[in-house]
C-alpha positions as MATLAB code, in Angstrom:
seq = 'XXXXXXXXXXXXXXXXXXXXXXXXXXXXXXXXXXXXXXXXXXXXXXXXXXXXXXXXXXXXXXXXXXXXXXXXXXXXXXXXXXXXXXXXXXXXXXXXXXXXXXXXXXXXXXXXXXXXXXXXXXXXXXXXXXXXXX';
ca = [
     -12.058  -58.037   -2.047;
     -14.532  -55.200   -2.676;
     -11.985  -53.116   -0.324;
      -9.471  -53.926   -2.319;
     -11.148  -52.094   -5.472;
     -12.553  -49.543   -3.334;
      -8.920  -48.457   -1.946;
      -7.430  -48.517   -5.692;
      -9.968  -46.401   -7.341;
      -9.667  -44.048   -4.624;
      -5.719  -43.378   -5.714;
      -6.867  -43.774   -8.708;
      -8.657  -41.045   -8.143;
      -6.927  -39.326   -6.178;
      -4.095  -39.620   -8.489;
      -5.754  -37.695  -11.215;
      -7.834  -34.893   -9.078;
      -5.120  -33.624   -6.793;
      -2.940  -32.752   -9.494;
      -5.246  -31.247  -11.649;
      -6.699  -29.185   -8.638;
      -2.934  -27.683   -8.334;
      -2.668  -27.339  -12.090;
      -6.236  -24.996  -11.612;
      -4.909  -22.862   -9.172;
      -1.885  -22.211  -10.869;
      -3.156  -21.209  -14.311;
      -5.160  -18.689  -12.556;
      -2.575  -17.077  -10.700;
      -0.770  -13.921  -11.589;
       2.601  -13.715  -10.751;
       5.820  -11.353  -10.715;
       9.300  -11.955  -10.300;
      11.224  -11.208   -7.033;
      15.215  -10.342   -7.857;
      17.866   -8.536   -6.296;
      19.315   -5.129   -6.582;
      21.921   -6.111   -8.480;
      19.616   -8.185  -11.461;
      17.395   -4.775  -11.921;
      20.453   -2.935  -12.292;
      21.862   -5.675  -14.839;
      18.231   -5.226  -16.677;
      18.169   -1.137  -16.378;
      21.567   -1.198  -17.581;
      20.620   -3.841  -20.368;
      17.408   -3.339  -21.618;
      16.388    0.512  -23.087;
      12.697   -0.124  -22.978;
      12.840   -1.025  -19.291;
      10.520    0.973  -16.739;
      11.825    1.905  -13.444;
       8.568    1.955  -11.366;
       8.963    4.012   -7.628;
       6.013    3.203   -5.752;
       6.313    5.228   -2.785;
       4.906    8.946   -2.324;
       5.502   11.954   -4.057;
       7.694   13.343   -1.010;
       9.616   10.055   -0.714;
      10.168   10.179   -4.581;
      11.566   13.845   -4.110;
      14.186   13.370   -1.325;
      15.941   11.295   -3.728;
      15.180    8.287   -6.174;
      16.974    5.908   -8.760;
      17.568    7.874  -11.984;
      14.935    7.963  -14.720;
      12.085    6.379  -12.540;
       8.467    6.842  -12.740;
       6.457    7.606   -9.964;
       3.336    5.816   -9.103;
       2.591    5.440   -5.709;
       1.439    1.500   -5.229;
      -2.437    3.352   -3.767;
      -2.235    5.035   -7.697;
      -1.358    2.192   -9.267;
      -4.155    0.782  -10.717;
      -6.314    3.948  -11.659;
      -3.241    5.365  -13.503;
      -0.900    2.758  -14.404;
      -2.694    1.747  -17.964;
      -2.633    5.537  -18.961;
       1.238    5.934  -18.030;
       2.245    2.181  -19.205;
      -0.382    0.904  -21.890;
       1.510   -1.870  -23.245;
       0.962   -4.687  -20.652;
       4.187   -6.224  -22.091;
       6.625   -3.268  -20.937;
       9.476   -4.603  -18.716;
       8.507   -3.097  -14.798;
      10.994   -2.855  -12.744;
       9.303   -2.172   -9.029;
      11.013   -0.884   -6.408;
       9.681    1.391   -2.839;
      11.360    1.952    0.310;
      12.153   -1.407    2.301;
      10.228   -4.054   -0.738;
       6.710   -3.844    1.302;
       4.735   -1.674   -1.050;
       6.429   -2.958   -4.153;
       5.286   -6.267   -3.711;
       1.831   -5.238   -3.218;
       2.448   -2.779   -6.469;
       3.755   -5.964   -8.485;
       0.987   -8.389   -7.581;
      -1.489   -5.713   -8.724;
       0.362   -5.365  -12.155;
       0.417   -9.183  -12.393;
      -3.672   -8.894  -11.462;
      -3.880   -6.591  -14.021;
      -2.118   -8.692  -16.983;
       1.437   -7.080  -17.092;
       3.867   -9.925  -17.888;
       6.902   -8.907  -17.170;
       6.841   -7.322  -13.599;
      10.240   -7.627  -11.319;
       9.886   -6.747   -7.657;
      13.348   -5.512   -6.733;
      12.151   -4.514   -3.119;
      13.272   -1.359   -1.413;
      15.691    1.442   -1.797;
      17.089    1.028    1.259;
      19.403   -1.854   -0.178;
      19.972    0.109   -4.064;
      23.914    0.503   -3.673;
      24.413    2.235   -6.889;
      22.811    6.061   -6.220;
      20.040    7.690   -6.390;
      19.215   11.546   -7.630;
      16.973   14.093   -5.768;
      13.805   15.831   -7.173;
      15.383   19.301   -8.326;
];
């Protein structure tokens, strides 16, 4: 009988802790937004107040890059990022090479407290153009 009790207070339990443990690490996670090429270019064409964030280096960025970006390469980001982009609810639209670097980039923003960060990976798969450093 005392089993009996034992085993139900222990889902009891176990029924309220694990939950709230999940609930814990959640609220203290940042987090960004992972989209396609296609949804940033829906949102650059959409939405005026939008940044275009390059996070690669400065010769990467001049061999050719999606019009209107700002470079910041991902190592730069968080010693000049809140000089460039104070307003830590800007649209950021994050994009490198091949979607490495911008995903380290967007989970530092998210660290950070911007709010509306979107990972759109690498330039490698941006079908619509890009414009060189003149």
């Amino acid at each position: 009988m005392m089993n009996e009790k034992l085993k139900l207070a222990l889902i009891i339990i176990l029924i309220i802790i694990v939950p709230a443990a999940g609930c814990s690490r959640q609220a203290g996670r940042e987090s960004y937004q992972t989209i396609s090429s296609e949804e940033a270019k829906s949102m650059i064409d959409e939405m005026e107040d939008a940044v275009i964030l390059d996070v690669r280096t400065r010769e990467e960025f001049e061999q050719g890059h999606i019009e209107k970006a700002v470079l910041i390469p991902y190592t730069d980001i968080e010693d000049k990022i809140e000089n460039i982009i104070p307003d830590k609810e800007t649209t950021l639209l994050v994009y490198c090479r091949s979607g490495r670097r911008s995903a380290i980039a967007a989970g530092k923003l998210a660290e950070m407290g911007y709010v509306k960060v979107y990972d759109f990976g690498g330039i490698i798969d941006w079908p619509y153009g890009t414009v060189n450093q003149e």
